[in-house]
C-alpha positions in Angstrom: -62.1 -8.9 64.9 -62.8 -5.5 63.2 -61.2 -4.5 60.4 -61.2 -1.0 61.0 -59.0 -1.5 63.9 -56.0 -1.2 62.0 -55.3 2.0 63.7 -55.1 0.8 66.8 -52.3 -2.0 65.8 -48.8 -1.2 66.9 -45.6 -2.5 65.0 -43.3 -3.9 67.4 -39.9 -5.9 67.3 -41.0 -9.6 69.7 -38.9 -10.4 72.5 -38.6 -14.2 74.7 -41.9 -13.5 76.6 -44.1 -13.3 72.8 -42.9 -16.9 71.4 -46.3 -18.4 72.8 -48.1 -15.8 71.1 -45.9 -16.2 68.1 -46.7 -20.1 68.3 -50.4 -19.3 68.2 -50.2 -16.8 65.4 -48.6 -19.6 63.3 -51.1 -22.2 64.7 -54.2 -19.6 63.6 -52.6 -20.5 59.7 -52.0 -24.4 59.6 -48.2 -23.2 60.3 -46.4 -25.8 62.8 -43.8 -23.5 64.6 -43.2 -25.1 67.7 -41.3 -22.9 70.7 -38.0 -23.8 70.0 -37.8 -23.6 66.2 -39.0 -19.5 67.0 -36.7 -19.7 69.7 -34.2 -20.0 67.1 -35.4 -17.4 64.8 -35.1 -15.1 67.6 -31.9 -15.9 68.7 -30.7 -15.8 65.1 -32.1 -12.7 63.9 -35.0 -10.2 64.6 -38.8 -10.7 64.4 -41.4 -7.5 63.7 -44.8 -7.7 63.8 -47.9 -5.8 65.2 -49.9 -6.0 68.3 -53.5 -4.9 69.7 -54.3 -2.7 71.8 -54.6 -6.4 74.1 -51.3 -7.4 73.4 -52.5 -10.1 70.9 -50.1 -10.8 68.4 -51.7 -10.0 64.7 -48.5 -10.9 61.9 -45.3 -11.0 62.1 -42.1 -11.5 59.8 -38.8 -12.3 61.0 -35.3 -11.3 59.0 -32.2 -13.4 59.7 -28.9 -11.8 58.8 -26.0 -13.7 58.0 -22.0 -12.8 58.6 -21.7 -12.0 54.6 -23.7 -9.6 52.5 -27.0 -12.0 52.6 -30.1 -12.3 54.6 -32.8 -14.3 54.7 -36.9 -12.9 55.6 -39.2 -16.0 56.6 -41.9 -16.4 59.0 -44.4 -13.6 57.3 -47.9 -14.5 59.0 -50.8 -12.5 59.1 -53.6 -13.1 61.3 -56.8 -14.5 59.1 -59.2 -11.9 60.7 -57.0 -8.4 59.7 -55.8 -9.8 56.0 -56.2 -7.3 53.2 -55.2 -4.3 55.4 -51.1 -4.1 54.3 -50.0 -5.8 57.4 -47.7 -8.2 55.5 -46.1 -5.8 53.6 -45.9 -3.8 56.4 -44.5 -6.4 58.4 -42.0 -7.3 55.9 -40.8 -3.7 54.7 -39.9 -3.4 58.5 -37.9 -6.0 58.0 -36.0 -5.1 55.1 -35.3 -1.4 56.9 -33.8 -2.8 59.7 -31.0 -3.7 57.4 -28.8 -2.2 55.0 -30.4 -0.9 51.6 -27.4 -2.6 49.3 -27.8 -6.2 51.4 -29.2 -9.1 49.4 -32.4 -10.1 51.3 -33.9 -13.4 50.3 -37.0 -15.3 50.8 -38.8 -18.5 50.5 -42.6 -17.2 49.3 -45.8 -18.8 49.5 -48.1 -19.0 46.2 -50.3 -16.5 48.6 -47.4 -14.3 49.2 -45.4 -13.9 45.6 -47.5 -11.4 44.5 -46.8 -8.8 47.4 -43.2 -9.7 46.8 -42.9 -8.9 43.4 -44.9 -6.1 44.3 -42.2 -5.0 46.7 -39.7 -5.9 44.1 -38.4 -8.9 44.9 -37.5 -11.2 42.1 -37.8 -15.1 41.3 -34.3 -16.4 41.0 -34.9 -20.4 42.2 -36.9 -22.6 43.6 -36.9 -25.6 46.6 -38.5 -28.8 46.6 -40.9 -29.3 49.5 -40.7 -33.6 50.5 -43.0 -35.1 53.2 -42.6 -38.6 54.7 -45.0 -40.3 56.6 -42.6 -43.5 57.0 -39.6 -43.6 56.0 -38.7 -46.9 54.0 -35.8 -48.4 56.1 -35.5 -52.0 54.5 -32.0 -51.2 52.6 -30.3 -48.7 55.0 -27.2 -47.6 53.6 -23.8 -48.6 54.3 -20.8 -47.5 52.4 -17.3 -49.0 53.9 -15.3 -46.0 52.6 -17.1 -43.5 54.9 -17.7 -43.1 58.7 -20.7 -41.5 60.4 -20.3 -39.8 63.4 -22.1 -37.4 65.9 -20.2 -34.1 65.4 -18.3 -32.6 68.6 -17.8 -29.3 69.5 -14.3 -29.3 67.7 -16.0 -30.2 64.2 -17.8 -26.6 64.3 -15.0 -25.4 62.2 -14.7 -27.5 59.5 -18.5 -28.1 59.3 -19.0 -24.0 59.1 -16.2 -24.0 56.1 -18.3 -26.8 54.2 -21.6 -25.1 54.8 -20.2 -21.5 54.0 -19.3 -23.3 50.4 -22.7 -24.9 49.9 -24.6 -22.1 51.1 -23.0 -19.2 49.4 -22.7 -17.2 52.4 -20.9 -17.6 55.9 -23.8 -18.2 58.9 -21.7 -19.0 61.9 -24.0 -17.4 65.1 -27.1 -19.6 62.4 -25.3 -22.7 62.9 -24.2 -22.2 66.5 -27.8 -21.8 67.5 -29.2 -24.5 65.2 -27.1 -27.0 66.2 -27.7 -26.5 69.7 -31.5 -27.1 68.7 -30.8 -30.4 66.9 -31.8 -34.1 67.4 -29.1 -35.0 65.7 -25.8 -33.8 64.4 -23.7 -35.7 62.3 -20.6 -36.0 60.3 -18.9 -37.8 57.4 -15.3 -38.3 57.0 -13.4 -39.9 54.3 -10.5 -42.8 55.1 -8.5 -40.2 56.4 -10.5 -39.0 58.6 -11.6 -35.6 56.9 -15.1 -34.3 57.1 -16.5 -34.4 53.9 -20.5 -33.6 54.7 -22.5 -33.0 57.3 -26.5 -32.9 58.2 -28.8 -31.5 61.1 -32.4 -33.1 61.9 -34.8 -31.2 64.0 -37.6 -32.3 66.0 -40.7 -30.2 64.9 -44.0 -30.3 66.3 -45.3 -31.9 63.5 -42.4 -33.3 61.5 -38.9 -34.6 62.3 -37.1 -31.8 59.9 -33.9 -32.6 58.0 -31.5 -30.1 57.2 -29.0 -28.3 56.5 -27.0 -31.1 54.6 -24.1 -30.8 52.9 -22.7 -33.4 51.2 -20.0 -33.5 48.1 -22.5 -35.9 45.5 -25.7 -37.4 45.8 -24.5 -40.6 47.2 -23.5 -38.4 50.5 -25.8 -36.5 51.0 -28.3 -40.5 51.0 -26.0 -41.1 53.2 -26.8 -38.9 56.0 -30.5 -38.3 55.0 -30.4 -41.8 55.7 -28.9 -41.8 59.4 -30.9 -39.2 60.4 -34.3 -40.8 59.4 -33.1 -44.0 60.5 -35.2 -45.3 63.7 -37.6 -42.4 63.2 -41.1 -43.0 64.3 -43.3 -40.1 62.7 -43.4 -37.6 59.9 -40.6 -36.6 58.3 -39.6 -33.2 55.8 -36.9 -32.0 53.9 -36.2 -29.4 51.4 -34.1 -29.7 48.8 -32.9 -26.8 46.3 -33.4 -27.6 42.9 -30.5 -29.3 40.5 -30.8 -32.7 42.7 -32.5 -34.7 40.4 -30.6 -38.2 41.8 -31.3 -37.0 45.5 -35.0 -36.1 44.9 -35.4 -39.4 42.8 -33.9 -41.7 46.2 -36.3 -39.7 48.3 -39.1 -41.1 46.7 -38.1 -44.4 46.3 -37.6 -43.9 50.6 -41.3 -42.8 50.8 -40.9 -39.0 50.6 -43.9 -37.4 48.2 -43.0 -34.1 47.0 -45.7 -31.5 48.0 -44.8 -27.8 47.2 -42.2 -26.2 44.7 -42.3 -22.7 46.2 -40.0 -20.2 44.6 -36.3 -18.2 46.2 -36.6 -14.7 45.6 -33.9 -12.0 46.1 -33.5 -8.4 46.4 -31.4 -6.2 46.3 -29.3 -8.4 43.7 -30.2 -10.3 40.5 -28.5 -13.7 42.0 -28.2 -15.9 45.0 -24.1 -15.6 46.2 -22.3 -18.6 44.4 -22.9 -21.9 45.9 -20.3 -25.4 45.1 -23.7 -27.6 44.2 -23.2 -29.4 47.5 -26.3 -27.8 49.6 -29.0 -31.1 49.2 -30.8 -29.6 51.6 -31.8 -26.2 53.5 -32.2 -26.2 57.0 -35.7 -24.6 56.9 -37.6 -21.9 54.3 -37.4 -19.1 57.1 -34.0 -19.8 57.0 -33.2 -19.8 53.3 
């Protein structure tokens, strides 16, 4: 590829018929978006990026906007061959006009991509733990007589949005709808009287068997679930965890899980993430927040 073809680039908002090319564009980086998990994106928010005058797709960046005052910016890939050329920032200042100017946008950045953030003046307010699990450690599964697991039904929805809107800071409802419909597994705790307490999604990547969003109201919880939804899995697994879980993180490895990446939260628009309860072990995925 030329460089100097920049001109010839087009900025365009992706539709169903570009999620193969998205796929390869995250491919062309060592990224392991598979169809569905950009199905997903798309169906939960927009994704902008530019074209050639082929139709190839070059970057893109996708923003996801929640039901409160919060959205989340993920998915910023730039094609190896037309780096250095503004694309990302590009890419990702199209993203931040296509909502409002007082919104608090967030994102999960690379080491590669602080600098344009900061740049762009967004701000380091947190971090999330990146685990990966080649095997998970099953020998002392976890029971715990004072809880029940359970697949989650259609009639949970509520109660599981209410507990995630408290962990997360910020209500996400058509976010859930959609990710739950992608999900190996859904699954709920209640307590003896039959009140969900926690709950906890895994999603079968390309590459790893994903777990997340879970919710839980202590560390014990939240092992609890992790543990169900790694349970009988044969393959790589990954989960990230916001910080503050010391306990959590510490069971993780002791199940296998090797922490690989502490990338930072950023935030603009606002000098803090929206108050969260401390119950949020893990995050569904970094486009995601």
């Amino acid at each position: 590829m030329i460089k100097n073809d920049k001109a010839q680039l087009k900025l365009v908002q992706f539709e169903n018929k570009d999620i193969r090319g998205l796929v390869e564009l995250s491919a062309s980086v060592g990224w392991d978006y598979d169809e569905q998990e950009v199905g997903t994106v798309m169906a939960s928010g927009k994704i902008f990026g530019h074209k050639n005058a082929d139709g190839e797709i070059l970057s893109s960046a996708a923003i996801i906007k929640y039901d409160g005052n919060l959205a989340s910016i993920g998915m910023v890939i730039v094609n190896n061959d037309f780096r250095g050329l503004g694309l990302g920032k590009e890419v990702t200042q199209k993203c931040l006009d296509y909502v409002s100017s007082d919104l608090s946008v967030m994102l999960i950045a690379t080491e590669e991509g602080k600098p344009l953030y900061e740049k762009m003046g967004f701000k380091t307010v947190d971090s999330v733990h990146k685990f990966l699990c080649d095997t998970y450690d099953v020998t002392k599964s976890i029971v715990n007589i004072n809880y029940t697991v359970e697949s989650c039904t259609e009639s949970d929805f509520n109660e599981i949005l209410k507990i995630d809107e408290a962990a997360f800071g910020n209500k996400r409802s058509h976010f859930l709808h959609q990710r739950i419909k992608q999900s190996k597994q859904c699954l709920t705790v209640k307590d003896s009287q039959g009140n969900i307490i926690g709950y906890g999604l895994s999603v079968l990547g390309s590459v790893n068997l994903i777990l997340g969003p879970i919710a839980a109201p202590n560390p014990q919880i939240a092992a609890l679930i992790l543990d169900r939804l790694a349970y009988g899995h044969q393959g790589k697994l990954r989960i990230d965890v916001p910080s503050g879980h010391k306990e959590f993180m510490l069971f993780l490895e002791n199940k296998g899980f090797v922490k690989a990446a502490n990338p930072p939260v950023m935030l603009i628009n606002s000098a803090n993430l929206p108050p969260r309860n401390n119950t949020l072990f893990a995050i569904a995925a970094q486009v995601f927040g």
